[in-house]
C-alpha positions, 0 to 999 in steps of 0.5 A: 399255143394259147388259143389251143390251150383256151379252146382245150379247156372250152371243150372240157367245160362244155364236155362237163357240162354235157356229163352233168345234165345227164339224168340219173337213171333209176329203174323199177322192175315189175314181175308177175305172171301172164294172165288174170284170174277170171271172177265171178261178176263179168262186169268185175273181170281183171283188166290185163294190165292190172297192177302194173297201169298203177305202176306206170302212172307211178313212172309218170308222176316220178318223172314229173318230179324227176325233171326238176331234180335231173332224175329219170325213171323206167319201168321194166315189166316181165310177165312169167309164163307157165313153168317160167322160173320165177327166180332166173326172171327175178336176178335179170331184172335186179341186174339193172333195176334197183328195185323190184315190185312182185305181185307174186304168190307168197311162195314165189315171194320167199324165193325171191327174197332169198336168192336176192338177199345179198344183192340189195335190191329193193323189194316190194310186194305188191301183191301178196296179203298172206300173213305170214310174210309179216310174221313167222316168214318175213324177209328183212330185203322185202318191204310190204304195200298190200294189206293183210289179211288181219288187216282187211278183217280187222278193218271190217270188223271195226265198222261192224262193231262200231254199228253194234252188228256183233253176232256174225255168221261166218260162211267159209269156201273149202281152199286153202286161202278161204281158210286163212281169210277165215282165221282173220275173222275168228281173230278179229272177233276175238280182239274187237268183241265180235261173237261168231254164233256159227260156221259154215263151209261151201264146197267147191264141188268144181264144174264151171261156176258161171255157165252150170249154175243158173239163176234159178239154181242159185236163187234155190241154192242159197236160201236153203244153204243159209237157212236155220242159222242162229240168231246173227246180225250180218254174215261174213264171207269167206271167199278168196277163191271167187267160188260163192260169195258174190252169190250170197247177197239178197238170197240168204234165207233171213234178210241180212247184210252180207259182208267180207269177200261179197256186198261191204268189202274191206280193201286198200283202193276203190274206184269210189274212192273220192277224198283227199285228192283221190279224185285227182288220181282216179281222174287221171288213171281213167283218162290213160287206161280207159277203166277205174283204179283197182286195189292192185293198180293201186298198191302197185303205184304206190310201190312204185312211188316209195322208190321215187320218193326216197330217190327225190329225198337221198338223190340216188339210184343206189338200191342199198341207200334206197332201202336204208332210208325208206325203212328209216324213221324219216320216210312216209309217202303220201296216197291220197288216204287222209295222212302220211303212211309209214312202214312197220319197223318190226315187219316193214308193212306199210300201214294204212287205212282200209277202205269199206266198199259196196261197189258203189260206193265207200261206206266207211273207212277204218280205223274207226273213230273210238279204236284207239292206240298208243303209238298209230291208230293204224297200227289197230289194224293187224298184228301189232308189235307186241303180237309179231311173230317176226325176225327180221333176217 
């Protein structure tokens, strides 16, 4: 009867035992659309798995640390297909997956956001810049890593301020997109001082932008399109759509620097990018993915670690108290950007620096020295707090 009782409580001991060492699961979803957009630079075509390679690079270092904590992370991928609903994809992944990364359309977004809104999943857009997710459209369940579009112009714009390039011509592409990026640059001049002495619209007029144009066409074609401008000391391209920016360099008719969507790019990764331990990133992701490091492989790591950093923090997989604390003042997340980034309390943005690229190499990286603020330098870079459209609900 003893020794009953005594091997019924080892069983028991050895069976609680067991039940602990079992790692707390946390799992992250990934929701895209199938396929890439084609550019216009063959040796710049999207890689199939762009964005979601960072994702899983993120798993990887959220395991690493996860080992010592009794954590384990996955990641879940679904990729939409045409038609696909976007909605139905988004709550079977919220089913099991406390946090979701949307690299999505701002609309998709929105729709997202809201038929989740009471089910506390976390999620993170790491793909959308328009604006007015921040502003006027914000969702108070949707937390923001790509950088803006303000974000971007104002980056670039610091820089040529601060090398006192101030007279810009401002050449935008006919979509809707192209427009708002343009926006962001009128605005940007007017906050930094920048002065557009002219704008320009390319038309779109369709047909296949690579075969039906031609080297000699195009070496026609752009010095006369820019020709008779007014006096200018760089000029800005507007150009989301892939249509005539990468064209531009080293044929406008005056001999100037080329800037925005072609020649110095604004963005938030580049594969050059090489200080503060980025080296060790880039080294790591060339070495899983054979390719370099996007800005969307990027924004989706650290997506994907903001969530395994808060659960190393809270130590728990529940999405609400997930989300509790990477919006509370406590949180930041290192990525390799020379400090500690944090979220936007009036839009949940993530501030950040925005790295100023030739492709080859990273020029610059604003905030520039001399832009000041009171609370974040950062924080110079897209609409502030006292500038905010949003309400978060």
């Amino acid at each position: 009867m003893i020794r009953s009782l005594i091997g019924a409580i080892g069983l028991s001991v050895v069976a609680s035992h067991a039940l602990a060492a079992e790692p707390l699961e946390i799992g992250i979803g990934y929701l895209r659309h199938a396929g890439v957009t084609e550019t216009l630079s063959l040796v710049e075509q999207p890689a199939d798995n762009d964005g979601v390679a960072g994702a899983h690079l993120a798993i990887e270092d959220n395991n690493t640390t996860g080992k010592f904590l009794n954590q384990h992370f996955t990641l879940d991928e679904v990729r939409l297909k045409q038609g696909e609903d976007v909605v139905k994809a988004a709550g079977a992944l919220a089913d099991h997956d406390a946090s979701i990364i949307l690299d999505l359309s701002a609309d998709e977004v929105l729709k997202v956001a809201d038929s989740l809104r009471d089910r506390g999943t976390v999620l993170i857009d790491a793909g959308s810049i328009d604006d007015r997710l921040r502003e006027q459209d914000c969702r108070a369940n949707v937390i923001h890593i790509a950088p803006t579009r303000t974000m971007l112009a104002d980056g670039l714009a610091q820089y040529l301020i601060w090398k006192q390039w101030r007279r810009w011509l401002l050449v935008v592409g006919s979509h809707d997109n192209d427009k708002l990026y343009a926006d962001a640059y009128r605005r940007a001049a007017t906050r930094f001082g920048g002065k557009i002495v002219q704008e320009r619209t390319f038309q779109d007029t369709g047909g296949a932008r690579r075969t039906d144009s031609g080297i000699t066409l195009i070496q026609r074609q752009m010095p006369v399109f820019t020709q008779s401008a007014p006096a200018y000391d760089v000029l800005i391209a507007a150009d989301e759509s892939e249509v005539f920016a990468s064209y531009l360099p080293y044929r406008t008719w005056d001999p100037r620097p080329v800037a925005g969507s072609a020649g110095l790019k604004p963005t938030s990764w580049d594969a050059a990018h090489n200080q503060w331990g980025a080296i060790q990133l880039q080294n790591r992701f060339v070495k899983l993915n054979a390719r370099h490091m996007t800005a969307l492989d990027m924004q989706a790591w650290t997506a994907a670690r903001i969530v395994g950093e808060a659960a190393s923090r809270i130590n728990s997989a529940d999405p609400k108290k997930l989300f509790a604390f990477i919006k509370s003042p406590d949180f930041s997340i290192a990525a390799f950007k020379g400090q500690r980034l944090t979220l936007r309390d009036w839009n949940l943005q993530l501030r950040q620096p925005i790295l100023l690229s030739d492709g080859r190499m990273v020029v610059s990286v604003s905030p520039q020295e001399g832009f000041l603020h009171q609370t974040s330098e950062l924080d110079t870079l897209g609409v502030d707090r006292p500038e905010t459209k949003c309400k978060l609900q």
